[in-house]
N, C-alpha and C positions, 0 to 999 in steps of 0.2 A: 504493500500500500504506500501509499507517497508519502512524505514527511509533513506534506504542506496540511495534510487533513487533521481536522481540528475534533471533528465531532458529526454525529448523525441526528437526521429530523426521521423516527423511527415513528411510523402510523400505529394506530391506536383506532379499535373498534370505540362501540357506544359506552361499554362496560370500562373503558380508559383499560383495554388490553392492548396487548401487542397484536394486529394483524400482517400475521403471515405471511397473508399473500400479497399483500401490497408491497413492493420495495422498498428498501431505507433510501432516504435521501443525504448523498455526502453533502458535509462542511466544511471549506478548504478554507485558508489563509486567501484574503481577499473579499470583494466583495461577491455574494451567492444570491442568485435569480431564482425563485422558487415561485410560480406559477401552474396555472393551466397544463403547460405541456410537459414539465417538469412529471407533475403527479399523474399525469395520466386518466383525468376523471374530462366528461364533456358538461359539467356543470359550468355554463356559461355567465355563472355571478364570480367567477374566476376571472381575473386579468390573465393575460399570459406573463406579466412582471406583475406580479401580486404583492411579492414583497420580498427585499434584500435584507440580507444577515453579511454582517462582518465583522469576524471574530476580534476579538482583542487580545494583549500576551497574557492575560490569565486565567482565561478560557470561558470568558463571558461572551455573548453577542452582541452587538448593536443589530436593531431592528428597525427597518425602515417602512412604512405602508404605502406600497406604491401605485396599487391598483384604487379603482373607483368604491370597492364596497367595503367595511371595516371589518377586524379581524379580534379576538380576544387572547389576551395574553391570562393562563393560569400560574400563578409562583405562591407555591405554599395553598396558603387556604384561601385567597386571597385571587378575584376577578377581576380581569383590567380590559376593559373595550377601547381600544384603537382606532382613529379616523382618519382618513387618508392622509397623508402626511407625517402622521403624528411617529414617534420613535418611542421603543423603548430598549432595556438590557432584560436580556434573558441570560438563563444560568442552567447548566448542569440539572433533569429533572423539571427543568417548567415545560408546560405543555402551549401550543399554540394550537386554534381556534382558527382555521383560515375564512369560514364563515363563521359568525356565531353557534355552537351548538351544530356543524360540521365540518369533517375535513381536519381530523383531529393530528396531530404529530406530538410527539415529545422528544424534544434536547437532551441529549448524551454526548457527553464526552469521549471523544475518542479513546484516550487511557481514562478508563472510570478511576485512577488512583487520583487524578485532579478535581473528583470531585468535593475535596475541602474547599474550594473554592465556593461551591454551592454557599455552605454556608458563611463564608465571606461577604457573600453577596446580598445575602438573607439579613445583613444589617445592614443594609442601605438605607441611607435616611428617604424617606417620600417626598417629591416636590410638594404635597399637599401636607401642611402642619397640623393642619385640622381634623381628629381621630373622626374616624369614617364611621359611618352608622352599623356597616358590617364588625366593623372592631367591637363598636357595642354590644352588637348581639352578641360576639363569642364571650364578650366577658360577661355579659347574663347568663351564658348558657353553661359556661366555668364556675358560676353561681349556684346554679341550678343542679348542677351536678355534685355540689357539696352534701346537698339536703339531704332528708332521708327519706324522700321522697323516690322508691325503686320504681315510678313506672314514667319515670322520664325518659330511659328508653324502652319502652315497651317493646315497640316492634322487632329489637335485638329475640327475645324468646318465639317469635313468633314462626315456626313448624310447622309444617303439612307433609301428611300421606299422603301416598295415591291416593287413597281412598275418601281424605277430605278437601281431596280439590274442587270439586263440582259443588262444595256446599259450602265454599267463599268465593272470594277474590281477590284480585292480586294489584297492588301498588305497582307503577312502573318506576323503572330504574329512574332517580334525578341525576343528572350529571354534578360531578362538586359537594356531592356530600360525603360525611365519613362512612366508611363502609356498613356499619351497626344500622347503619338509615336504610339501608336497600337492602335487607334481611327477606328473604323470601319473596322480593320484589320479580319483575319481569318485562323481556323487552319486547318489542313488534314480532322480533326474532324468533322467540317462543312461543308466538302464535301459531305458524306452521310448522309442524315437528312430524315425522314419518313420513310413509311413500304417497302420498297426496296424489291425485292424480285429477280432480277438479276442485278450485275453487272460488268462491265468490266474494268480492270486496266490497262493502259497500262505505261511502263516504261522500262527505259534501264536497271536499277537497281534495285533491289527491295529487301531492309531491312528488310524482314520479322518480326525479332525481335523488329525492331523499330514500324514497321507499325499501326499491330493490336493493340498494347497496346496503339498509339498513336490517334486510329479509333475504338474504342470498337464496333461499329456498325457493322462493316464489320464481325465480328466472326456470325453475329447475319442473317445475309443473306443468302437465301439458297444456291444459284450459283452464285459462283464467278470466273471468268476468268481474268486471269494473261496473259498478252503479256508483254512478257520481253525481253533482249539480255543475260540474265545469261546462265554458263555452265553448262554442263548435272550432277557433281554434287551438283553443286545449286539447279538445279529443284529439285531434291531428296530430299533436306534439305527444301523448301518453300513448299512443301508436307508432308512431315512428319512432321511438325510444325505446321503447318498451317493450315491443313484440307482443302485447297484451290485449287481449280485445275489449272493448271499450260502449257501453251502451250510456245516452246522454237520460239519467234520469234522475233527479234530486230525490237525495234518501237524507238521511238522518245525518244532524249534524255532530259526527265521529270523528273528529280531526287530532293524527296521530301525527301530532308539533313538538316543535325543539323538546329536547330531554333537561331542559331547565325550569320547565313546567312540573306541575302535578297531576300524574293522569293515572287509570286504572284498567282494569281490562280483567271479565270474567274469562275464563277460562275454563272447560271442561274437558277433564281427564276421561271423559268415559266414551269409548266408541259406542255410538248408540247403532246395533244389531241389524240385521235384515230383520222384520216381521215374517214370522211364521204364513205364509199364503194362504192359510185359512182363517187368520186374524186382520187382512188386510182393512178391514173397517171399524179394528177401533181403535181411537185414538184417546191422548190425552190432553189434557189440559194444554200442558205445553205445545203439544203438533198442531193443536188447533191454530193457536196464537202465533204458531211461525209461519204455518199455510197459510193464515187469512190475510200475513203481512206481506207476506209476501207476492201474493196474488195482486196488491192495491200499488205494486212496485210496480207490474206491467213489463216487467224485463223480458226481453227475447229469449225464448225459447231455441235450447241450440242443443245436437245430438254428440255424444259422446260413444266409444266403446271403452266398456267396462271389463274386466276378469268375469270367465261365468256367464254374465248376462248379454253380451253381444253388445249391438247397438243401441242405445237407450236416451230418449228424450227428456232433457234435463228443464223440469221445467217447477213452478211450484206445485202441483199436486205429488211427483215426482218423490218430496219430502214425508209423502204418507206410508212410502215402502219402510220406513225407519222405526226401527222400538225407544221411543222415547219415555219408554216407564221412569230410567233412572236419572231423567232430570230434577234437579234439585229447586228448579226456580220457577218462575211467571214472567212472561214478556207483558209489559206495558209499550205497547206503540202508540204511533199518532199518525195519522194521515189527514192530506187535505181534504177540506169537504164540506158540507152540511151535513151532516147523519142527524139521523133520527128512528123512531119506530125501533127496529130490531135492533139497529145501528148503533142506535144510541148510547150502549153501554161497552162496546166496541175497541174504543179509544178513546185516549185521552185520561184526564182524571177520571173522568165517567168510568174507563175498565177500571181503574186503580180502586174508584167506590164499588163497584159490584164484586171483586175479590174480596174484597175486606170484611163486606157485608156478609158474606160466606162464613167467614172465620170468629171464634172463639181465641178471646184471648186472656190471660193471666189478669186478675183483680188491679195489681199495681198501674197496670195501665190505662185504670180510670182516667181521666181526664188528662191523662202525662202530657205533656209539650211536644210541640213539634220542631224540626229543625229541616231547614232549606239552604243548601249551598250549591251554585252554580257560579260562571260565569259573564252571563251575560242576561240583565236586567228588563223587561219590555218596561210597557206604558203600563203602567199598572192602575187601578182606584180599591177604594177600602171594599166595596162589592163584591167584583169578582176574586180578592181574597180570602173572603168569607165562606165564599164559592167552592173555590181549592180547599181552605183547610176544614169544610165538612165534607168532601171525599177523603180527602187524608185523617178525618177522624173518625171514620165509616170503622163498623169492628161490634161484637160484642163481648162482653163481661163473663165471665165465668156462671154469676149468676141469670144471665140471660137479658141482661139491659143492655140499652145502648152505652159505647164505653164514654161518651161524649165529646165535647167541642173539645181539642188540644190548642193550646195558644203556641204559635210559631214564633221561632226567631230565626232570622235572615244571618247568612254569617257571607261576610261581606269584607275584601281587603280594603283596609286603610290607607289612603295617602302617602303613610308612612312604612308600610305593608310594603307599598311596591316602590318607592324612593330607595329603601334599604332592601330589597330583592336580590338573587340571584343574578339579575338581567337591569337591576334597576328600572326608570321608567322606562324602557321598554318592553318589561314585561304589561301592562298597560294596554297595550296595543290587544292584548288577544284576551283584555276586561272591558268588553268595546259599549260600556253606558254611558249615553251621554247625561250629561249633568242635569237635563230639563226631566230625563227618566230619577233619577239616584234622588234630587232632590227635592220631592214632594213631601210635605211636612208630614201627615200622616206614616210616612216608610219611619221616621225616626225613632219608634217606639220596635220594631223589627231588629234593630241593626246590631250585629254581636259580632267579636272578633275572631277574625283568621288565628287560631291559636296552633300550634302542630308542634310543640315542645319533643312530642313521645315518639314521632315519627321523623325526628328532625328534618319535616318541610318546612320551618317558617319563612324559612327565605323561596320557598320555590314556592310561586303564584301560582294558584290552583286553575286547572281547566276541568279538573272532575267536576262531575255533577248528582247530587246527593239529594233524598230527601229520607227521612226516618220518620218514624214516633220511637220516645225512649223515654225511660227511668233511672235514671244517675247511670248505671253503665250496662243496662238491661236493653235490650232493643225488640218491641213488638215487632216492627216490620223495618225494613230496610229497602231503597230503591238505589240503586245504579242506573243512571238513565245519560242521553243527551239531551234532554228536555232541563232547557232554563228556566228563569222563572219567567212566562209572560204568555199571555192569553196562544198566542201563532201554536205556540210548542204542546201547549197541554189544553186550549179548549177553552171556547166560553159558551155556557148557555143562553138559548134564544128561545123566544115563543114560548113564555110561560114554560121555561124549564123543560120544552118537547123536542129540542133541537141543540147539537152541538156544532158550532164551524172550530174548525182547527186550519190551520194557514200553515202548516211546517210538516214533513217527514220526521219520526222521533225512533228510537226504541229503547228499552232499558230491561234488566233482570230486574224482579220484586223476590224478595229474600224473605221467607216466611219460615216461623218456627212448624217443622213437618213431623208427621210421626215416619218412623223410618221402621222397615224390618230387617233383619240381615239378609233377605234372599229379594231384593226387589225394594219399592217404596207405597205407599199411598202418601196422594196428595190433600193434607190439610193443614191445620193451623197447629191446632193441641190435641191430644190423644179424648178429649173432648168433643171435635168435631160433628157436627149433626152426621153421623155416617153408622146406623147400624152395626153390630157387630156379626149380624148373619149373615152380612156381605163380605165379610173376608175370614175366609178358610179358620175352623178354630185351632189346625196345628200352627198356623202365625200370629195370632193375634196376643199369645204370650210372649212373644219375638217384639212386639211395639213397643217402640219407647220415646217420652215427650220430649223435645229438643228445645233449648233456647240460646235465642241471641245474644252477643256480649260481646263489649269492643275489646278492643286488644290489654284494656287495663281491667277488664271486666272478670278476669279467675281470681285477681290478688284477692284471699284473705277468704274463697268460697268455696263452699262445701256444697254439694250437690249428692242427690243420691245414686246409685248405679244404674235406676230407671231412668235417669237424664243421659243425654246427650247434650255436651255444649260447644255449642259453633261458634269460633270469633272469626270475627267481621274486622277488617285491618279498615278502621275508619280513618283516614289521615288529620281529622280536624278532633279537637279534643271536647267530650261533652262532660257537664253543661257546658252550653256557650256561655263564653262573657260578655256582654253586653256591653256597646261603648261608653266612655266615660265622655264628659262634655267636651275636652281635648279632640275624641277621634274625628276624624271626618272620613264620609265614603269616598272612596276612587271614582272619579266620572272622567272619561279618556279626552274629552274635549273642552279642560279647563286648563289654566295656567300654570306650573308649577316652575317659581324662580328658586327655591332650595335645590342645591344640586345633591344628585344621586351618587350611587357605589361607582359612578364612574367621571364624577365631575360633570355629568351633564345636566341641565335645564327638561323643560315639557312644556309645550311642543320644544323638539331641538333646533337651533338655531340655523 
């Protein structure tokens, strides 16, 4: 090797691994041109002079941002976003960002024995004298780790079998947290695993650049179908990229964005069977709710051969061939429309109150509270929230009442939330309320904060979307949905209550305490369930046992009997919520913000 090389830009998957397959990129004495053609990727938010490195004599870099779009520098714990022009020193171990959140490399030293230099470097005074709101939070969180408080990191203990993955969910990996935070977590990656041979995407948005490379499996599939909301020249471009076929149709809005976010992803571990060809008509709960969504997608029906079965038309009735006994969950969708009549309890909150009304639930969750965490805020009035939180209160009592009205709280980042973020204000950008939505006086009695001590996301701005009813750390029911808060997504009634319009494509898993057997499931709430016991077999019905919810802090200190099953639920936000103090103020994406953020910048930027 030459004398003059100094050190390698070694690629990094999303996990901040080493990838493979990608080449090191050498660092020689002089100045180094690291671009587009350099790495090899046709992401064309790449300059082909992206950005120049010139090493110094004791084995730091100077970094220069040459290209049109910014880049982020990782050193220690600590994020630095760079704007064209701007320089900084990288050292031994920092990781560079060539887009934000992709295009990952980390600096090495050619002789790793100069890495004392690292921390030479690591004492560099900051141009900025001013302790950064990030520093603050780590010295709360050096606080907080004193206490004796053990479920600060919760998520550190949190464990799954096979056999209990179909009956949670899974946090996605954040990029920049310590490793305890991504405990059981998962990435896009881990969504197609085995010899796949069709499958179906559905999304409002779809990164094709980000995707594949972030999913290498999916290049590797034969049929692949795309439901998107992109425009007709987008489909062109996710086609000619992609090699992936492409149908233009607005589904739910599922947007799998930068990993400096907070986002989640059901996952099920269970191959769900052929049906037996003499049971071809019956189905469950579940298969219902995924045919009927599927059917209102309108997607192209396209043939496939399969192992066994030859030629076969893939379409949504298609989905009835399947034993979906040992789903664990309920789809809540949303389509656009007017329904009514049969319709009406279909979608929307409308399905979310007709499940519920079904279900028996525990005394504790008399009147428990509610909790709503999304994204992105509609136009809202005190009305139609009355609306929603008596479907979300729908359920009865143990002793057969209604459980009643739950009082909701909104948990909503703070100004301050996302100034001190991961991404600073621009994480903002994808909490897209505008101020005339966030600030109606009425919302101010809702508003609780983004708290995630236990999952340590506080710095990563949430894109999950959430609703529960719960009891300190008990959960009646639980939703995973893309459904935000606002009339388009989840529905408003018309015509004296006989009519729902919904304006948005949605879908979500509902998480319900079930009775479970060892050899198979029934679908209900508590072993209480209005459901006979003549209708299931009596060598199983000593096999049932009642299951309940519970967040990830929810076993400390609990005793349950051996007739319980208990499910934790990795909720990333901590309940109760806290509610703001006179201080807080909501984030709304289209105000002013002259305090600068974790990166020195303003909002809007300059």
């Amino acid at each position: 090797m030459s004398v003059s090389q100094v050190g390698y830009l070694v690629p990094l998957n999303q996990n901040l691994e080493e990838e493979a397959s990608v080449p090191k990129l050498s660092i020689s004495d002089g100045t180094n041109v690291i671009g587009r053609n350099n790495i090899r990727v046709s992401d064309k938010r790449l300059s082909r002079k992206h950005l120049t490195l010139t090493p110094s004599p004791n084995g730091s870099v100077n970094l220069l941002v040459e290209g049109t779009n910014p880049i982020v520098v990782n050193s220690g714990n600590k994020r630095r976003k760079l704007n064209p022009k701007e320089e900084a020193t990288i050292c031994n171990g920092d990781i560079i960002e060539l887009i934000p959140g992709h295009h990952l490399f980390k600096y090495k030293l050619f002789n790793e024995a100069q890495s004392s230099f690292k921390n030479k470097a690591s004492a560099r005074t900051s141009k900025d004298k001013v302790e950064t709101c990030s520093q603050k939070q780590e010295r709360k969180y050096v606080h907080s780790q004193s206490s004796e408080d053990n479920s600060v990191e919760a998520i550190r203990n949190f464990r799954l079998t096979n056999d209990q993955v179909p009956t949670t969910f899974r946090l996605l990996r954040v990029q920049g947290l310590p490793s305890w935070a991504n405990t059981s977590s998962v990435s896009i990656a881990d969504v197609i695993q085995g010899d796949i041979l069709v499958a179906i995407l559905s999304n409002y948005m779809v990164d094709i650049d980000w995707l594949v490379p972030a999913c290498p499996a999916l290049s590797k599939v034969p049929h692949v179908l795309v439901l998107h909301g992109e425009s007709d020249g987008r489909v062109d471009y996710i086609k000619q990229t992609s090699k992936l076929d492409s149908a233009q149709t607005t589904t739910a809005n599922f947007i799998w964005d930068t990993p400096l976010k907070g986002h989640a992803a059901y996952i099920s571990s269970r191959d769900f069977p052929w049906k037996d060809q003499n049971s071809l008509s019956k189905g469950s709960g579940f298969e219902n709710d995924l045919v009927e969504y599927l059917s209102m997608l309108k997607w192209p029906e396209f043939s496939v051969k399969l192992p066994s079965l030859g030629n076969v038309s893939v379409c949504p009735s298609f989905f009835r061939k399947f034993d979906y006994s040992e789903a664990r969950v309920r789809l809540i969708a949303s389509v656009p429309g007017y329904h009514s009549g049969a319709s009406l309890k279909k979608w929307g909150h409308m399905k979310l109150r007709s499940l519920l009304q079904e279900c028996t639930f525990d005394e504790e969750f008399k009147k428990s509270p509610l909790v709503y965490q999304f994204s992105s805020l509609g136009s809202l009035d005190e009305k139609w929230m009355a609306e929603l939180a008596s479907s979300m209160s729908a359920g009865l009592s143990e002793d057969k009442t209604p459980l009643g009205m739950g009082e909701p709280l909104i948990i909503w980042p703070t100004v301050e939330d996302v100034r001190c973020s991961l991404e600073g204000y621009a994480a903002g950008s994808a909490i897209p309320s505008p101020l005339k939505n966030v600030e109606k006086a009425f919302l101010k009695k809702y508003w609780a904060k983004w708290k995630a001590d236990h999952t340590g996301r506080c710095r990563a701005m949430p894109h999950i979307k959430t609703f529960a009813r719960y009891n300190n750390q008990n959960l009646a029911w639980f939703l995973l949905t893309s459904s935000n808060l606002s009339k388009a997504a989840w529905g408003a009634l018309q015509k004296n209550n006989t009519q729902l319009m919904i304006r948005s494509y949605e879908l979500g898993v509902l998480f319900l305490p079930s009775s479970f057997k060892r050899h198979g499931s029934v679908f209900s709430c508590t072993s209480n369930v209005a459901q006979s016991e003549d209708k299931i077999p009596a060598r199983e019905t000593s096999e049932m046992k009642k299951t309940k919810l519970v967040t990830l802090t929810g076993l400390r200190g609990r005793m349950h009997s051996s007739s319980e099953v208990i499910i934790q639920l990795p909720l990333p936000y901590e309940l109760p919520p806290m509610p703001y103090s006179s201080q807080d103020t909501p984030w709304s994406w289209d105000r002013q913000y002259n305090k600068k953020d974790v990166y020195g910048n303003v909002w809007p930027r300059m």
